[in-house]
Each structure stands twice: as C-alpha cells, then as structure tokens.
N, C-alpha and C positions, 0 to 999 in steps of 0.2 A: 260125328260122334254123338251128338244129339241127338236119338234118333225116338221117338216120343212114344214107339210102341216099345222100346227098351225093358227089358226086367228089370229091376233091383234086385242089390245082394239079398232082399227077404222075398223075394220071388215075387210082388208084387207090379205090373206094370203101371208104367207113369199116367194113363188113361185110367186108371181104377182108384190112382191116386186121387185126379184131381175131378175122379167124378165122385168120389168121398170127400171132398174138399168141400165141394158145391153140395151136395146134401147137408152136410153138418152145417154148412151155413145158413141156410133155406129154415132146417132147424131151431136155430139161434134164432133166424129173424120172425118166425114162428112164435118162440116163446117171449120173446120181445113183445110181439104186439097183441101175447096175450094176454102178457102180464098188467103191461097198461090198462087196458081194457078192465080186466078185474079192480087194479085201482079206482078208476075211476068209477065202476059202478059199484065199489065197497071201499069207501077213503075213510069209513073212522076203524076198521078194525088192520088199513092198513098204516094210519098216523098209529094206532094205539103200538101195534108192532114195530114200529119205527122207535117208539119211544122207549119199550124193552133192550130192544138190541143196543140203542145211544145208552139207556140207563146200566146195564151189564158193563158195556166197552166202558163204562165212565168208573165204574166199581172195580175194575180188574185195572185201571190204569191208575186210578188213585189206592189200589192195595198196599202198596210200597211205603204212603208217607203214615206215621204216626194218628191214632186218632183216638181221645177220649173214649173209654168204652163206657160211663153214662153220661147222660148230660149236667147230672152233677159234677163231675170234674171237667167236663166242657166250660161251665159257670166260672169253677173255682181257678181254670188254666186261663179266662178272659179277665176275671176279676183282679188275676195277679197280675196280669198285664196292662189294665189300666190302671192298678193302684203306684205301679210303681211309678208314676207321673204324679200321682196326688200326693199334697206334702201331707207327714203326720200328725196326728192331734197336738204333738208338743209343740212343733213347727209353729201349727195356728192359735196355741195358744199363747205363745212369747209374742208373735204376732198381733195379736187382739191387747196385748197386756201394753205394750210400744205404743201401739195406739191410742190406747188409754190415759196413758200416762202425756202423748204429747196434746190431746184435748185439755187434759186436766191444766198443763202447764199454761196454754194458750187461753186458759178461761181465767185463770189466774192472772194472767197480763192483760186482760180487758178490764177485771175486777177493778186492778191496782188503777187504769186509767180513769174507769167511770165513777171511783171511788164507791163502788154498792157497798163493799163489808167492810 
C-alpha cells in the first residue's frame, strides 16, 4: 500500500515531496551558516539589534502595568512610599521633648547627690 511513487490526494508524488523536503532543508542550513557568519564578522550592529528587539519585547510586555507619566510623580509615588515608614514631625517632637525632660530629671538627681545647687 506504501508504494513511494504514490500521488496524493493534491497530485503531488511522495518523491517530489521529499525532494522539496531536502531542498528546503539544504536551505535553512544555508541561511544558518550564513547568518553566523555575518555575526561574527559584524557583532556590534548585531548586539545593538539584539538589544532593540529585547528593548521593544520588554515595552510591549511591561505595557499592562501602571507607570508614572513624569518622573515627578515617579519621585512624589517613591516619596509616599517611603514616608510612610517615617514617623511625623509630631511624633519626633514628643519624642525629643520625653527625652528632654528624662535628662533634665536625671541631672537633677545627680545635682541633689553632689549637692552643686
């Protein structure tokens, strides 16, 4: 039933097949080794093209998420972001004032010890 001078249903026999088979390969391995070739003897305008197409695929892949449209609100969206870990002026100033007051206490009971005032 095999029989390799066979037509296909497109009229084509399986010897025309697989000698288009072997051409298109022949082909491929053609432009293969000549593409190499041109790398190698032009690697910076094909790094610089590498670095288009990565930069393109990297813009259409990150299109999706949200981004500052200037870097002033890039600043003002980091600035909130780290502020909200920083306590407020009032914070540090009851802060500094606690402080204040337990020096002052603590100088006062050295006072009363050494008898200075």
């Amino acid at each position: 039933m095999n029989n390799p001078d066979m037509i296909s249903e497109s009229g084509v026999s399986s010897d025309q097949l697989s000698e288009a088979a072997c051409v298109a390969k022949e082909k491929a391995q053609t432009a293969i080794i000549q593409s190499e070739r041109y790398v190698r003897d032009n690697p910076l305008p094909s790094v610089f093209a590498a670095f288009v197409v990565g930069l393109l695929v990297g813009l259409l892949i990150g299109k999706h998420e949200s981004r500052p449209t200037t870097w002033k609100s890039g600043v003002r969206d980091w600035w909130g972001s780290c502020s909200d870990n920083l306590p407020s002026a009032r914070d540090v100033s009851k802060s500094v004032a606690s402080q204040e007051a337990a020096l002052r206490r603590g100088a006062d009971k050295l006072r009363k010890k050494l008898h200075l005032w």
